[in-house]
C-alpha positions, 0 to 999 in steps of 0.5 A: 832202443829204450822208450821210456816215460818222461820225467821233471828232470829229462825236460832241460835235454828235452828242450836241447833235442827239440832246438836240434831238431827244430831250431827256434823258428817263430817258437821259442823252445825253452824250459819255461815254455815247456813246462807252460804248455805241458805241466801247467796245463790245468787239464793235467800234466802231458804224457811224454815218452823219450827214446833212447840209443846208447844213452843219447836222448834221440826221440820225444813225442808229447800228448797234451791233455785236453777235457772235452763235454758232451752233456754233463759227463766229460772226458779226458782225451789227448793232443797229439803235439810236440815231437822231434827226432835227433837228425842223425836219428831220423827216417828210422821210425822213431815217431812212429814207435814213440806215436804207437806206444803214447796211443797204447799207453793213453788207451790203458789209462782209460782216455777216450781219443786222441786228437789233432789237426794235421797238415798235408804233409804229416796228415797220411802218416797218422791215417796209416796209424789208425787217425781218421778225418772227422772233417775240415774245421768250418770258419767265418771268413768276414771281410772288414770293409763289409762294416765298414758304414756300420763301425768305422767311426766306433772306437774301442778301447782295449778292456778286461774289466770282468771280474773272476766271480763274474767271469765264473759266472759267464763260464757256468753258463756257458758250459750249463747251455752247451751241455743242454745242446748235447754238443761236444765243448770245451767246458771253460773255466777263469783257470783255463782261460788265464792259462790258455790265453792271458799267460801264454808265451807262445802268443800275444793275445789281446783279451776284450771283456766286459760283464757280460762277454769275454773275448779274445784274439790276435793278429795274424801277419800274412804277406799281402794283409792283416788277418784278425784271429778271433779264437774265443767268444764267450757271451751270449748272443744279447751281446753279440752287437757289443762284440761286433763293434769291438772285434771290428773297430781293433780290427780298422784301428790295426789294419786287418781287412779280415777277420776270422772266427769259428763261431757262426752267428757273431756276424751277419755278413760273412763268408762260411765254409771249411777252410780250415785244417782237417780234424782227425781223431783216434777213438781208443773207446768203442761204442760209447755215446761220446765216441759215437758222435765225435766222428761228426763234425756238427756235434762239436762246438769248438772255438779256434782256441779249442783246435789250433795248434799253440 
């Protein structure tokens, strides 16, 4: 078997393996989407690596560059993402060789760890890797009716009316007051937002701004209720009223009896806990201040943007 890294003109046979091996299911794989989520991403182009036997493609795994802030120094560090294996292929270890391989070459790079949240079934295979849990994702879980003398008769109206020189200027201060809290973040930028949220395909995000806030969200379809996702919020907490009113008021407007976000003090009324998916981590660094605290959960502020899968 050959393992080798990924190029621009493996990506059409990339998108065959992954519809072979995944389907289409709610996410569609096509060459835009993947040269979306992997060569466009302002953080950086992904590291790639495909397997090979007898010349037929049977394996690829995708590491996602990410940027993480703690202070004023960043960091590049990788998501563990996309990954198939050709069906005749499978049960031979070909994730787990292409998973080893990624992580050693990221380490030679210099990248500081590679990240994920995944699920109960794919969860034990990384730990045997050397992934560790960090700790389960904390959320704010705010049911609508809980507002519902307070906003009902608030009407929104869908709005993105900031413009990038005031959108710069939110992102600054955003980064300038996490940094000054020595919390891991995200740093945020007009380039990243307009990648990670206003042309995503993967998503149908609504974003609500004003000069003085940025946010974004999307409905989320479960069998019984709609649940409102709100994965970003940027602003300070001057505005946080002006927010509520909007969040809840598209909420009623759509149906959504709850709404969820990560950020702790947007609403008052609100159940709070880790019901979110378990954080898990690789460090590929040792005894640094950043690694040092990236084992922590209460170091970190993060957005569900930040974290979730897409």
């Amino acid at each position: 078997m050959i393992i080798r890294n990924a190029t621009p003109e493996d990506i059409p046979a990339i998108v065959v393996l992954l519809q072979l091996s995944l389907g289409e299911n709610l996410i569609k794989k096509s060459e835009s989407t993947w040269n979306f989520k992997h060569v466009d991403n302002p953080f950086g182009v992904s590291h790639v690596l495909l397997a090979y036997d007898d010349g037929i493609l049977v394996g690829v795994r995708a590491f996602m560059k990410w940027q993480w802030q703690f202070g004023i120094n960043s960091w590049t560090a990788h998501r563990a993402v996309d990954t198939a294996t050709h069906p005749d292929y499978q049960g031979r270890g070909i994730f787990k060789k292409l998973t080893l391989q990624a992580v050693a070459d990221i380490q030679r790079e210099g990248d500081t760890f590679v990240f994920n949240t995944p699920n109960e079934n794919s969860r034990p295979g990384y730990l045997k890797m050397g992934w560790q849990i960090v700790d389960a994702i904390e959320l704010s879980v705010i049911p609508v009716a809980f507002h519902f003398s307070s906003f009902f008769f608030t009407k929104s109206k869908l709005q993105n009316t900031i413009s990038i020189e005031q959108l710069e200027t939110l992102c600054s201060d955003y980064n300038s007051e996490l940094s000054q809290k020595k919390l891991l973040f995200t740093p945020k930028s007009p380039a990243y937002l307009k990648w990670r949220y206003e042309e995503n395909p993967l998503q149908e995000y609504v974003v609500f701004s004003s000069k003085d806030w940025y946010m974004v969200f999307y409905i989320k379809k479960h069998r019984f209720f709609n649940e409102l996702r709100v994965v970003e919020t940027i602003g300070s907490k001057l505005y946080h009223k002006q927010m509520q009113k909007n969040i809840i008021s598209y909420a009623f407007q759509n149906r959504c009896w709850v709404v969820t976000t990560s950020t702790k003090d947007l609403f008052r009324y609100k159940i709070y806990g880790k019901f979110g998916p378990k954080l898990t981590i690789k460090t590929l660094a040792k005894d640094s201040q950043f690694i040092n605290n990236v084992h922590t959960m209460q170091n970190w502020h993060y957005s569900l943007g930040d974290l979730e899968l897409f």
